[in-house]
PASEBA-1860 file (N, C-alpha, C; in nm, 3 decimals):
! residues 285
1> XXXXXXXX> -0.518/0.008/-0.182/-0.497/-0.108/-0.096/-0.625/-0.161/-0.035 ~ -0.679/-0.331/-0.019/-0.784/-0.362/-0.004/-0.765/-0.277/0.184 ~ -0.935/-0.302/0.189/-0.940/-0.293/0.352/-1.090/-0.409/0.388 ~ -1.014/-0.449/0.534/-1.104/-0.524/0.552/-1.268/-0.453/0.607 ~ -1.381/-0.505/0.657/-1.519/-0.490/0.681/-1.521/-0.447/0.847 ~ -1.445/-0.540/0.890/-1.421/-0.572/1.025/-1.361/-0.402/1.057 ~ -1.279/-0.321/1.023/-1.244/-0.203/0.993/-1.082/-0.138/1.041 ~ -1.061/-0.292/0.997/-0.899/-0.226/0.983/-0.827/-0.161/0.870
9> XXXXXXXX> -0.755/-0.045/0.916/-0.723/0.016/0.816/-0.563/0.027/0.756 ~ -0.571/0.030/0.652/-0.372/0.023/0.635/-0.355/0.172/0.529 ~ -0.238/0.215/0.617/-0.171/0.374/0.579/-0.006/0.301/0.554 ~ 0.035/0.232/0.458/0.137/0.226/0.453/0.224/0.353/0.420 ~ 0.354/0.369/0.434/0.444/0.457/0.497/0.564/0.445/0.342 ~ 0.604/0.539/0.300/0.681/0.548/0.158/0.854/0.582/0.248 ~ 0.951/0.560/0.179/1.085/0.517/0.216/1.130/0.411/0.222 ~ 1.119/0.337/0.232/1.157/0.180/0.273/1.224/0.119/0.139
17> XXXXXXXX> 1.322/0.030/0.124/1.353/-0.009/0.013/1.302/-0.091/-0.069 ~ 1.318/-0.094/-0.186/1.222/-0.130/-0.336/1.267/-0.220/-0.375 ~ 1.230/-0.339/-0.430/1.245/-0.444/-0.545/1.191/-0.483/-0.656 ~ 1.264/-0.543/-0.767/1.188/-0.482/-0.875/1.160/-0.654/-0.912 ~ 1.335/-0.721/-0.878/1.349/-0.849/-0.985/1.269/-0.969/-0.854 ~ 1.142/-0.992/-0.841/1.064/-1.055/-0.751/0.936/-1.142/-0.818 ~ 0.921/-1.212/-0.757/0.806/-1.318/-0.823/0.697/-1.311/-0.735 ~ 0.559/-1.255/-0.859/0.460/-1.155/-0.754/0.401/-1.292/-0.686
25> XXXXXXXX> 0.370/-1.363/-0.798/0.282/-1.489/-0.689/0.332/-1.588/-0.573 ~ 0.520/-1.578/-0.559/0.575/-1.613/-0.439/0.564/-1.562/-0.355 ~ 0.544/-1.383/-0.378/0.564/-1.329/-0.271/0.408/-1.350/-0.195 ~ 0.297/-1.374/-0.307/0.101/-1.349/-0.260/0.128/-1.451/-0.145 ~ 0.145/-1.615/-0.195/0.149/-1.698/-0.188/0.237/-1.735/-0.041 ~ 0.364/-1.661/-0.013/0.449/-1.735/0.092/0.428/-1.649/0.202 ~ 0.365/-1.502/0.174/0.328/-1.442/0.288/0.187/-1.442/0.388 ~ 0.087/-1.467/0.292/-0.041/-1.541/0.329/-0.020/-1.673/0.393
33> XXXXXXXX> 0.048/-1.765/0.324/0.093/-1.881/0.403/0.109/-1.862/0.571 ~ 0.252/-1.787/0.553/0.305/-1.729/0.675/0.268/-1.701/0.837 ~ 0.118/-1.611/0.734/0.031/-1.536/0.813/-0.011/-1.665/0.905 ~ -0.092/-1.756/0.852/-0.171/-1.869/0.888/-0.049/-1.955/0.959 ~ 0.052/-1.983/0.898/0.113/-2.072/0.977/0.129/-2.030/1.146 ~ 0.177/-1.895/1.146/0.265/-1.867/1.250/0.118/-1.822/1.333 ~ 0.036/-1.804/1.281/-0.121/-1.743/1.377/-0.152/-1.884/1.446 ~ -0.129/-2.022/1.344/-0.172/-2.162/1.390/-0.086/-2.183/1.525
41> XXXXXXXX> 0.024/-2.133/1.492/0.125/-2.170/1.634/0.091/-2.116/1.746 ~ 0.078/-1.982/1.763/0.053/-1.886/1.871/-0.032/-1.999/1.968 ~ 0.027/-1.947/2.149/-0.030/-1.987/2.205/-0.204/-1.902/2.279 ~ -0.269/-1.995/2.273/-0.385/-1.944/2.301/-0.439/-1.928/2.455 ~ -0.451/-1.777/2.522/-0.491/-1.755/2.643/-0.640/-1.736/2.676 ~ -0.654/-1.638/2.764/-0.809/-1.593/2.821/-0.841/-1.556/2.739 ~ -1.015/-1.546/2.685/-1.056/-1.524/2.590/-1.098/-1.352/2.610 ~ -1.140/-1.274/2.518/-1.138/-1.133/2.507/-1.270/-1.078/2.592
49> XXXXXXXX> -1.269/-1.003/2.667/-1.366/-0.923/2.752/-1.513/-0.833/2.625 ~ -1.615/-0.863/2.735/-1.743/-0.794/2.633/-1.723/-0.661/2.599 ~ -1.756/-0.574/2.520/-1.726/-0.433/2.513/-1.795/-0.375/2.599 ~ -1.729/-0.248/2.637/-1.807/-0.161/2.751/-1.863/-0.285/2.898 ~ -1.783/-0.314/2.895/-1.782/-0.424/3.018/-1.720/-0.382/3.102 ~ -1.603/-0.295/3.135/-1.552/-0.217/3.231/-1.595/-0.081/3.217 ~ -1.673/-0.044/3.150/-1.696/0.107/3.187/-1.659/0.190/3.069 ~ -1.574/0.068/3.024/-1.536/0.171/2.848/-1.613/0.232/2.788
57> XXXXXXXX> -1.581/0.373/2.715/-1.653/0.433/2.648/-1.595/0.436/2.463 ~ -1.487/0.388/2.444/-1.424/0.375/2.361/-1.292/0.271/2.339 ~ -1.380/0.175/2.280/-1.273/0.066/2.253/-1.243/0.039/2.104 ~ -1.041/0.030/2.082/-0.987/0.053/1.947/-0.907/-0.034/1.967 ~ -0.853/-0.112/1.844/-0.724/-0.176/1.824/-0.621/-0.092/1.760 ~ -0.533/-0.113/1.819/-0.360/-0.040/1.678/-0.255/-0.164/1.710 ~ -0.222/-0.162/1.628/-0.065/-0.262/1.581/-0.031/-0.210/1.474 ~ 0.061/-0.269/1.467/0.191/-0.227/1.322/0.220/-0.400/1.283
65> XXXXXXXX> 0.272/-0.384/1.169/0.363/-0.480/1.113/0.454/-0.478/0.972 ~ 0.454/-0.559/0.894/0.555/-0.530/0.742/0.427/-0.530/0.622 ~ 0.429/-0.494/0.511/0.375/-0.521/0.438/0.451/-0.521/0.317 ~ 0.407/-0.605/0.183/0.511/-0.540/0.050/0.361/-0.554/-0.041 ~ 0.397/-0.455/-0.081/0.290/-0.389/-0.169/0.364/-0.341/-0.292 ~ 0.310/-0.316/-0.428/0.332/-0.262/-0.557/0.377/-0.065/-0.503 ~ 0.521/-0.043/-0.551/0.532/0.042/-0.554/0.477/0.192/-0.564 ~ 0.412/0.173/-0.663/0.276/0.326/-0.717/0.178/0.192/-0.749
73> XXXXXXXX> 0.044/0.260/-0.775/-0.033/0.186/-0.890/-0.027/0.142/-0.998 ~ -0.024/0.040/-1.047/0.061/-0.021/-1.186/0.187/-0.028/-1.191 ~ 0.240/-0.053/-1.119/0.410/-0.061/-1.072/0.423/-0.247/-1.097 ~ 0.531/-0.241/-1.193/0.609/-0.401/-1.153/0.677/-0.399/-1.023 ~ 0.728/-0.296/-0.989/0.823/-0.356/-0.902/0.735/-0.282/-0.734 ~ 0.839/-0.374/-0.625/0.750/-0.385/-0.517/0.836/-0.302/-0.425 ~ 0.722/-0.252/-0.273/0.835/-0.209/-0.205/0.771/-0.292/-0.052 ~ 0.861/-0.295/0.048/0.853/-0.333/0.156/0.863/-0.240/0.268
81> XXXXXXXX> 0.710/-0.206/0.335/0.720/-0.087/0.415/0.623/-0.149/0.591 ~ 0.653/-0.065/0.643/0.562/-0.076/0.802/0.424/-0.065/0.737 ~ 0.346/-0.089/0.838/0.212/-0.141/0.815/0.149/-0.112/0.907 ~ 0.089/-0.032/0.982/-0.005/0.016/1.077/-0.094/-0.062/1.087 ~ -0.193/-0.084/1.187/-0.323/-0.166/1.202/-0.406/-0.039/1.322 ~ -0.557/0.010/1.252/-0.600/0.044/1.326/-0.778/0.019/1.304 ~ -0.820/-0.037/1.403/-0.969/-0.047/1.398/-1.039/-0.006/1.542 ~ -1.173/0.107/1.484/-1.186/0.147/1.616/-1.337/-0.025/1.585
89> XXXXXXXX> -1.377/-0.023/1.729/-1.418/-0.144/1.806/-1.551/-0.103/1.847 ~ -1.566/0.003/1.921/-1.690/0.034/2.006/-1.683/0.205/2.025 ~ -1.764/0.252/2.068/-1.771/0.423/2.100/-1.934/0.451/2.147 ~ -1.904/0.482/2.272/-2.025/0.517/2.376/-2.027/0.678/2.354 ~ -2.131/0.743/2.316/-2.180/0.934/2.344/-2.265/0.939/2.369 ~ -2.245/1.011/2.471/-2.322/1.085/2.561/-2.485/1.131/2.440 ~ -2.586/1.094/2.500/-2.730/1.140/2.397/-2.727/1.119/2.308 ~ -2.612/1.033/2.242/-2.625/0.976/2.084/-2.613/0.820/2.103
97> XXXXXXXX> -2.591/0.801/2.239/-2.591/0.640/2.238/-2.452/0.530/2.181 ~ -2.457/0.400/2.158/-2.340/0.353/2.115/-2.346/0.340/2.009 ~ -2.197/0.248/1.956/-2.170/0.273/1.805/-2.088/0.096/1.841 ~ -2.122/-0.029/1.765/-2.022/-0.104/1.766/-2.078/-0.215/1.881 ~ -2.021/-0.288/1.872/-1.971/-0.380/2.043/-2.080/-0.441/2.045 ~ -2.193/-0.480/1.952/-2.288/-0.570/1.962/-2.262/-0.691/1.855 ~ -2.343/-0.754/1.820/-2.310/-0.912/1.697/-2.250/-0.860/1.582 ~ -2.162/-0.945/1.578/-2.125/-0.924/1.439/-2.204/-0.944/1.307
105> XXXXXXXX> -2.303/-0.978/1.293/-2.403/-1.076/1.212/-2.471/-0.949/1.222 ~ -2.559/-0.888/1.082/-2.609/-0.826/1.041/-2.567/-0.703/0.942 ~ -2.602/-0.591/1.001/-2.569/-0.471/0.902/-2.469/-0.406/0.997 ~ -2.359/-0.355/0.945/-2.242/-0.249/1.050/-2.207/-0.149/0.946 ~ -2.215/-0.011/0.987/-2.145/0.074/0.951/-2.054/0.137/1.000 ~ -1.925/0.236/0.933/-1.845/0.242/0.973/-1.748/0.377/0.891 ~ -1.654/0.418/0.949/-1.496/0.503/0.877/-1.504/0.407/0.800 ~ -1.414/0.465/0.693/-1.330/0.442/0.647/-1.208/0.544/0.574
113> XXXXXXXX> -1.094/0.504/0.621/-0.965/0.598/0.566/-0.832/0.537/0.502 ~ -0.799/0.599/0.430/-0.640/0.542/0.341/-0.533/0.613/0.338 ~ -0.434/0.567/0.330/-0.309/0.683/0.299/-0.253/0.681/0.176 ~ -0.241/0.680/0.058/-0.203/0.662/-0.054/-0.025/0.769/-0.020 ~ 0.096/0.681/-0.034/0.217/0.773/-0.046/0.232/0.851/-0.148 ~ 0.305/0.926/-0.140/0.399/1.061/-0.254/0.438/0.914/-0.336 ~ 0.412/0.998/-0.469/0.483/0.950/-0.551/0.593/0.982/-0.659 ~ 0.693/0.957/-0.635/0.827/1.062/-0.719/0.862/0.982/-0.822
121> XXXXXXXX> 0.859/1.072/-0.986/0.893/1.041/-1.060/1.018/0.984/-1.047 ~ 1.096/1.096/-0.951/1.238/1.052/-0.955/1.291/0.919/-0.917 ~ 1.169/0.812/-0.829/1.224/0.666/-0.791/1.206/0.598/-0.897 ~ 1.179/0.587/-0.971/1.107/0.491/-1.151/1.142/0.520/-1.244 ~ 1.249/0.485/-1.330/1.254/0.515/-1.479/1.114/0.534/-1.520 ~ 1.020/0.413/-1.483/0.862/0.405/-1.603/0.777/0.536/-1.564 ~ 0.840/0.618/-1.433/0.758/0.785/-1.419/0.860/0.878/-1.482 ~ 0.989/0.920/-1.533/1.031/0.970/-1.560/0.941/1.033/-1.663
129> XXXXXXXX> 0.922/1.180/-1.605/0.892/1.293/-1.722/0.721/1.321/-1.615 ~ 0.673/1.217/-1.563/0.526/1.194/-1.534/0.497/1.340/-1.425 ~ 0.642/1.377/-1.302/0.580/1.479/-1.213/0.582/1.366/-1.091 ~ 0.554/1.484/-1.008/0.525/1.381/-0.862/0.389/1.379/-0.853 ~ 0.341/1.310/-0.704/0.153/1.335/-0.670/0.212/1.357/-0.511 ~ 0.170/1.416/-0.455/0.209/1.413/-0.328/0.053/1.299/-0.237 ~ 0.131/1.296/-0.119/0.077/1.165/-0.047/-0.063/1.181/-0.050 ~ -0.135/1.131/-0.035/-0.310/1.136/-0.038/-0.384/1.063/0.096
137> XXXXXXXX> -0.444/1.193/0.120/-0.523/1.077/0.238/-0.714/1.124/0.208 ~ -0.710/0.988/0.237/-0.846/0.973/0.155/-0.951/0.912/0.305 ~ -1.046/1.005/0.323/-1.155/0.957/0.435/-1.281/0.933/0.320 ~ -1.374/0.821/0.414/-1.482/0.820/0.386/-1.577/0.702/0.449 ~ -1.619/0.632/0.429/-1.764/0.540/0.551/-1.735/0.385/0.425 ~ -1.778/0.318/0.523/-1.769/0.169/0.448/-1.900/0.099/0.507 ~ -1.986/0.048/0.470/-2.116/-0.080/0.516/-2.085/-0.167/0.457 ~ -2.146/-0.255/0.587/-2.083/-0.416/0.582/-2.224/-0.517/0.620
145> XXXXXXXX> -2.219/-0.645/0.579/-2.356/-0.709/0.621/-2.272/-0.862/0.622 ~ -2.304/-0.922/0.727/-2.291/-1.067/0.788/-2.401/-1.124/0.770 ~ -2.401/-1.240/0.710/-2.521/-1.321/0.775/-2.435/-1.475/0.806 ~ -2.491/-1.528/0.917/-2.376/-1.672/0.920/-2.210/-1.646/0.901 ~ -2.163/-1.754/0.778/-2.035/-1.750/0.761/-1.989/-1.672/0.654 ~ -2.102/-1.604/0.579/-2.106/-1.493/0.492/-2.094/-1.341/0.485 ~ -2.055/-1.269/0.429/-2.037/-1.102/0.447/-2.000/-1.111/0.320 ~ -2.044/-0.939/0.336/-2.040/-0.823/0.209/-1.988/-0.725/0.245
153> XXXXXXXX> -1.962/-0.623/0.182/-1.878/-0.509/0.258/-1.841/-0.415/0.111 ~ -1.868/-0.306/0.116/-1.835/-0.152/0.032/-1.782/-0.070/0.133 ~ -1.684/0.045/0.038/-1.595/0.137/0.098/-1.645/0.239/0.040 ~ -1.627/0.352/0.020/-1.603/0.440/-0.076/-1.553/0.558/0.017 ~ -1.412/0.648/-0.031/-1.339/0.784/0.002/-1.344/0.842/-0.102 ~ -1.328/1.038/-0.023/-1.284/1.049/-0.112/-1.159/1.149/-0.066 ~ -1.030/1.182/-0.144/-0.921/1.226/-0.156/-0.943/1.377/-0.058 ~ -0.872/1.414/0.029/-0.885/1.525/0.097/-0.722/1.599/0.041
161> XXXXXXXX> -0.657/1.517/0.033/-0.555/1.566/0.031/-0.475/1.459/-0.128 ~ -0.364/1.513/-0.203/-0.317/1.460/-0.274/-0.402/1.438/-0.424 ~ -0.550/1.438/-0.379/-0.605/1.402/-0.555/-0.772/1.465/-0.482 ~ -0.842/1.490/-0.559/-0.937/1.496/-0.512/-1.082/1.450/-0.538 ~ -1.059/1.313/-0.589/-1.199/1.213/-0.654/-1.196/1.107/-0.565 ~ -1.290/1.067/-0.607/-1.372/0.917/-0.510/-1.323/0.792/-0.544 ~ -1.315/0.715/-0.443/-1.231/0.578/-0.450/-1.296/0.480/-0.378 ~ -1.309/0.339/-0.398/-1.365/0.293/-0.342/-1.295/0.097/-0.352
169> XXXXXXXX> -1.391/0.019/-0.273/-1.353/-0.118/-0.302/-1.453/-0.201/-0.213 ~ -1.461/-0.310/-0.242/-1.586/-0.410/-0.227/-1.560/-0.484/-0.243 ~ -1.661/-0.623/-0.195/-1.617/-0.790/-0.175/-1.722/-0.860/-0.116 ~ -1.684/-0.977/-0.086/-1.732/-1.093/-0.028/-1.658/-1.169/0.057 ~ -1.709/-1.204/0.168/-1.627/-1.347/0.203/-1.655/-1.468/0.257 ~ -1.633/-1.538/0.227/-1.700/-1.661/0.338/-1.576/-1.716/0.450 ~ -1.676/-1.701/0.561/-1.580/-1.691/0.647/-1.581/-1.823/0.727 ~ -1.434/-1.872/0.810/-1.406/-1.994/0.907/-1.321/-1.973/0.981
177> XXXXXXXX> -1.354/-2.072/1.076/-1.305/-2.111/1.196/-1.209/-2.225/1.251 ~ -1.100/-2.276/1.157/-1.070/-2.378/1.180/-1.024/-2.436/1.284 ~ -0.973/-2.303/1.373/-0.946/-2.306/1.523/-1.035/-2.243/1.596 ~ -1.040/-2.240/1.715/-1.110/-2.188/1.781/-1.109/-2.026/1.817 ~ -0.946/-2.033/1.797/-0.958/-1.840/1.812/-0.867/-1.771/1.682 ~ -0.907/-1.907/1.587/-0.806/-1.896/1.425/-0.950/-1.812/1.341 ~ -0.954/-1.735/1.277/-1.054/-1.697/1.230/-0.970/-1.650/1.070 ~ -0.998/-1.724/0.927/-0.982/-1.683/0.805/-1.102/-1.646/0.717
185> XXXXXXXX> -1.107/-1.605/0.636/-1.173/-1.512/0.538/-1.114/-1.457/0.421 ~ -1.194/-1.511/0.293/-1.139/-1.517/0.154/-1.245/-1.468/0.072 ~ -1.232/-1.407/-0.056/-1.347/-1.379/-0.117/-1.280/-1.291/-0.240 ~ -1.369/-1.301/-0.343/-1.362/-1.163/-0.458/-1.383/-1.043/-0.393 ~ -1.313/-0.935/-0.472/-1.316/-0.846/-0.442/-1.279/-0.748/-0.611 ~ -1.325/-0.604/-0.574/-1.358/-0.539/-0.730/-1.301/-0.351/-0.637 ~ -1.262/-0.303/-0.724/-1.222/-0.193/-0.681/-1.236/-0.052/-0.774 ~ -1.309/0.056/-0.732/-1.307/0.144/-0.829/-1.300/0.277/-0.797
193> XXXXXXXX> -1.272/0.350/-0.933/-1.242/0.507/-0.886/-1.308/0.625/-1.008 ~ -1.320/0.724/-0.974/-1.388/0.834/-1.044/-1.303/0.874/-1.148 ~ -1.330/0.941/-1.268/-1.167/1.042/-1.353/-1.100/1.106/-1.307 ~ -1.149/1.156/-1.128/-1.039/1.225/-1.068/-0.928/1.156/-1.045 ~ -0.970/1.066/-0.968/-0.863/0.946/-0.956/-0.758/0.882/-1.054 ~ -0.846/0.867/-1.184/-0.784/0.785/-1.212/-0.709/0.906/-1.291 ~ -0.696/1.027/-1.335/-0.625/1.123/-1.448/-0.528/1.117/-1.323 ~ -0.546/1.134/-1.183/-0.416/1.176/-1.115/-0.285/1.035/-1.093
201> XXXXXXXX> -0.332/0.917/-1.086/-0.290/0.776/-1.103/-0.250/0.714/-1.166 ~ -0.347/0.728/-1.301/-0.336/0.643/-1.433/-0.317/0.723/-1.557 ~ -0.352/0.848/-1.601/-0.331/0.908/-1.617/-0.229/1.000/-1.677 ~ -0.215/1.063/-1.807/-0.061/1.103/-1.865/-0.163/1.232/-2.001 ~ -0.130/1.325/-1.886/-0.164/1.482/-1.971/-0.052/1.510/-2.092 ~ -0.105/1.586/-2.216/0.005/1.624/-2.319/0.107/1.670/-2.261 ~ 0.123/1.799/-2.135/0.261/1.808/-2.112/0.330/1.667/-2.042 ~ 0.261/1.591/-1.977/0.355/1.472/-1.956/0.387/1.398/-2.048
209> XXXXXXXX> 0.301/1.369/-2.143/0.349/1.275/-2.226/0.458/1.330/-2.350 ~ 0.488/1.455/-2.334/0.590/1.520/-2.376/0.699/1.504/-2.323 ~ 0.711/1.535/-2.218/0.834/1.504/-2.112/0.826/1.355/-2.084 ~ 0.763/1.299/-2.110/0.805/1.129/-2.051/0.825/1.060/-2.163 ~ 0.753/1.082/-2.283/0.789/0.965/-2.380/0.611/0.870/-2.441 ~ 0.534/0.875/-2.306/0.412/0.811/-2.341/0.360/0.881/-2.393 ~ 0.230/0.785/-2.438/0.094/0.880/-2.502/0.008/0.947/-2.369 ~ -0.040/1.033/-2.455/-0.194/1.101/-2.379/-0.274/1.036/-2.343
217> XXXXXXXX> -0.275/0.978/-2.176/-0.396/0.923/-2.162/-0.510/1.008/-2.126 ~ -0.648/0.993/-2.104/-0.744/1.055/-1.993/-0.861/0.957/-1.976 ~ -0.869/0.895/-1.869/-0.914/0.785/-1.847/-1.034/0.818/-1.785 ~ -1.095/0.735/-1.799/-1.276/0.748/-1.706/-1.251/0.689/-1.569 ~ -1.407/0.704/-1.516/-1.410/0.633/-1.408/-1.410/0.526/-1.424 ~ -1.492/0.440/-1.327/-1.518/0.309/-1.317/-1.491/0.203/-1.245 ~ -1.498/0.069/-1.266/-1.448/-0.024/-1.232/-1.309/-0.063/-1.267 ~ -1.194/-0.018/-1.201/-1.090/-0.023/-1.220/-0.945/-0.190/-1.156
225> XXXXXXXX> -1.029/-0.280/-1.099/-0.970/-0.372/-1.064/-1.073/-0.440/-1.035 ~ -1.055/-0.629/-1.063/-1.108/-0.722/-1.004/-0.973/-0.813/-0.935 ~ -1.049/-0.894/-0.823/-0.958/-0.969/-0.781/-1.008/-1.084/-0.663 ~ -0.892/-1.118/-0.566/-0.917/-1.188/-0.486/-0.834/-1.132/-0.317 ~ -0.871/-1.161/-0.192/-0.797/-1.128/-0.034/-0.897/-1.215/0.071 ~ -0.831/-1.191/0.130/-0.779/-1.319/0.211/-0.706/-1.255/0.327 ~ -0.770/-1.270/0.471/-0.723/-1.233/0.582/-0.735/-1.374/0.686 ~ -0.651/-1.366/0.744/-0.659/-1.419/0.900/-0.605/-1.390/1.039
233> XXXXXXXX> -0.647/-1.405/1.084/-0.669/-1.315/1.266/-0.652/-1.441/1.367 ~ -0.570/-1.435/1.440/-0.531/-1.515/1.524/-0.553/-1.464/1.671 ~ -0.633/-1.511/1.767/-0.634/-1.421/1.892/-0.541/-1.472/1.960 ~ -0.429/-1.462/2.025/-0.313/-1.440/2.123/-0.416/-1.466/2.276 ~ -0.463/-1.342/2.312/-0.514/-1.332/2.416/-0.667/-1.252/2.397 ~ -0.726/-1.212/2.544/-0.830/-1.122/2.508/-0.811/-0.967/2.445 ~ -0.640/-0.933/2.434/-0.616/-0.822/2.389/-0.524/-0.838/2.244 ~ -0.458/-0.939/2.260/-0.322/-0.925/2.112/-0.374/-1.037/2.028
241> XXXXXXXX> -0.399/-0.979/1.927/-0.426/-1.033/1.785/-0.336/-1.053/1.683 ~ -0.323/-1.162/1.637/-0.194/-1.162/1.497/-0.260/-1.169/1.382 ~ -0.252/-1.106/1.295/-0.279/-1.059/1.168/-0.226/-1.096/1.066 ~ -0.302/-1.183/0.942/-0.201/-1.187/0.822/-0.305/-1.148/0.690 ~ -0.271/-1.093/0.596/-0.330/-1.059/0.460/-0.254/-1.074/0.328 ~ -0.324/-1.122/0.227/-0.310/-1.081/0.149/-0.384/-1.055/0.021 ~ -0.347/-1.054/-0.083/-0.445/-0.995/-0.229/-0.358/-0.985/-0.348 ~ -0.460/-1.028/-0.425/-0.448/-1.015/-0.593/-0.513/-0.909/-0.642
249> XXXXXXXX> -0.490/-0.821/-0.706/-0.620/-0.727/-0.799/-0.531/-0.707/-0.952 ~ -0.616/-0.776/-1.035/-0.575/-0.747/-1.196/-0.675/-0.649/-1.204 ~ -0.635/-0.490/-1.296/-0.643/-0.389/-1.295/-0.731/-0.430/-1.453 ~ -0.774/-0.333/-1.454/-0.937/-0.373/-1.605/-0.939/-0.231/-1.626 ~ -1.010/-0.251/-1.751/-1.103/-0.121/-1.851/-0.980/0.010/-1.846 ~ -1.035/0.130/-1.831/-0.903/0.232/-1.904/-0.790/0.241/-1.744 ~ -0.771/0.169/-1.665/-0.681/0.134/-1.557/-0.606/0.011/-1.621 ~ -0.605/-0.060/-1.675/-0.547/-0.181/-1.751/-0.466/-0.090/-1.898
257> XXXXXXXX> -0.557/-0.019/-1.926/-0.490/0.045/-2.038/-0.411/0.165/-2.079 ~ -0.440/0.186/-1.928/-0.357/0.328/-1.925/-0.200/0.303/-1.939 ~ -0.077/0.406/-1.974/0.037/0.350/-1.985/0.126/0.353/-1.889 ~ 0.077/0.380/-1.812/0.151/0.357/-1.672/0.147/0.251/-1.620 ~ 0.008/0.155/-1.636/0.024/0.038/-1.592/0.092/-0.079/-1.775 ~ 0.112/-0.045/-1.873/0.152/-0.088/-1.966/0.267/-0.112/-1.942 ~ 0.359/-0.040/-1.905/0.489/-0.037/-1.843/0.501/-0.066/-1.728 ~ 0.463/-0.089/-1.646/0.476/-0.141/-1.527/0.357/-0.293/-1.551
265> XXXXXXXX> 0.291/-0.316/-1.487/0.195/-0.432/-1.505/0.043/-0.434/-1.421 ~ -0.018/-0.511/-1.489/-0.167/-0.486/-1.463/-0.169/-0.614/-1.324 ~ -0.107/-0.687/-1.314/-0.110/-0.747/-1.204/-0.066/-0.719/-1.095 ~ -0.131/-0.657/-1.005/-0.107/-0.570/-0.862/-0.132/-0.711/-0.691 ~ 0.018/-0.752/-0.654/-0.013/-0.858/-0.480/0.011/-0.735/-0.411 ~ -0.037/-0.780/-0.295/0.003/-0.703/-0.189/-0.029/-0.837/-0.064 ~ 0.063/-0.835/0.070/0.084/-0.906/0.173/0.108/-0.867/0.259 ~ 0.106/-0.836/0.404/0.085/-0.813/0.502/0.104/-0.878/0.658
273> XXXXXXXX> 0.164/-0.858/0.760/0.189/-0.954/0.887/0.155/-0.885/0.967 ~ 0.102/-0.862/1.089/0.141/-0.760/1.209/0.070/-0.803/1.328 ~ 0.061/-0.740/1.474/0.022/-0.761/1.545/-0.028/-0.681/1.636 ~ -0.200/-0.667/1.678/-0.274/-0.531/1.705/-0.293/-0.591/1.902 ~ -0.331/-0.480/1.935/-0.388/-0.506/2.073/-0.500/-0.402/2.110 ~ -0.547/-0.426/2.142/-0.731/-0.405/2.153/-0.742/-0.367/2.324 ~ -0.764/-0.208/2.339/-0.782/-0.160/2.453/-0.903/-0.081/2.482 ~ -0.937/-0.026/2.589/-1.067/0.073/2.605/-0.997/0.175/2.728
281> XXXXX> -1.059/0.277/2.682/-1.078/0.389/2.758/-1.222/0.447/2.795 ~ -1.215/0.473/2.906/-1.344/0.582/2.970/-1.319/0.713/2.941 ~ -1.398/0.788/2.875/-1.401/0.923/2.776/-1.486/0.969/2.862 ~ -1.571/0.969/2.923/-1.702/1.087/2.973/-1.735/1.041/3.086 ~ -1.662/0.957/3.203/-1.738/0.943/3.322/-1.614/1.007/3.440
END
């Protein structure tokens, strides 16, 4: 799942109910819309306080909202789940100094973390025979560079739990302001992963492809998706933010060809709504 620069992160949540018979580019298309429309409406209050301006030593956003995202990786069909929002903001320590809360414009580093869900053969005819993966959570650091209305931004994790190879994703955006506290951002974006990744994902060992019906894949690393995302951020107040996203990624090289995405499809939306609020705490005084 893309993540933005700015450093919000999404752990979507597995249970929620599935659809299969859906039209991916209505759904890219009417939920991105959405995002923007209903952010355009919001009424606009006091504007947001400087960081560490009260004494804070640690300032974070969290919200939740919906998202529908591609079932597994290479999945036709979609599911519709909660959507967490968390970005930490600022962090004052003691003899190490701060972290954050200065211009946005330049170089920022940062976390970065994912939740990848369990995946059960048993919800998919197209996994039948494949095995489960259990949920994956994947830490690792992302750098980002602004200049003007421009940014860049790399991720890379790797799997602590559920798989254990390196994952990553990257972009561009050029960014606007069409409102004053409307802030959108669009750009390419490219996504890739190691053979750990991708044998546990994409992936289909002789005993699976015995029990399932497919061939033997074993796929390399690489560059495993190109695409396009698209966020916008609506400020509410100096604390509540409305949030909308979304994304395209057509899946490439032995991720395009693997047969998991053959049967399911190489065209992966994902969309997103929610709404964060942005607080600080004093940690050390």
């Amino acid at each position: 799942m893309p993540q933005r620069p700015g450093g919000v992160l999404f752990a979507p949540l597995d249970g929620f109910p599935r659809f299969g018979d859906i039209s991916k580019v209505r759904v890219f298309s009417m939920a991105l819309a959405a995002g923007l429309l209903v952010s355009q409406a919001a009424l606009a209050q006091e504007s947001a306080p400087a960081y560490g301006a009260g004494g804070e030593d640690f300032v974070i956003e969290l919200g939740g909202g919906a998202s529908v995202t591609p079932a597994y990786e290479g999945a036709d069909d979609y599911t519709v789940q909660p959507k967490p929002f968390i970005a930490l903001h600022y962090l004052s320590l003691p003899v190490l100094g701060s972290f954050g809360g200065g211009s946005d414009q330049g170089l920022s580093v940062g976390p970065s973390f994912r939740v990848v869900p369990e995946r059960d053969d048993n919800d998919h005819k197209a996994l039948t025979g494949l095995g489960d993966v259990d949920t994956a959570i994947e830490l690792g650091g992302k750098v980002g560079y602004r200049r003007g209305s421009l940014e860049a931004f790399l991720a890379v994790r790797r799997g602590v739990t559920g798989h254990d190879g390196f994952v990553g994703e990257g972009g561009a955006n050029v960014i606007a302001n069409p409102l004053e506290r409307l802030e959108v951002k669009a750009g390419p974006r490219f996504s890739f992963a190691d053979s750990e990744y991708m044998q546990t994902y994409l992936g289909v060992t002789p005993a699976q492809s015995a029990a399932s019906g497919l061939p033997a894949f074993n796929p390399d690393g690489g560059i495993k998706g190109l695409g396009l995302g698209a966020e916008s951020r609506y400020q509410l107040s100096g604390n509540w933010t409305l949030v909308g996203e979304a994304s395209y990624e057509r899946l490439v090289g032995d991720a395009a060809n693997s047969p998991i995405a053959q049967v399911g499809s190489k065209n992966q939306f994902s969309a997103a709504l929610g709404l964060t609020y942005k607080f600080g705490l004093d940690l050390f005084d």
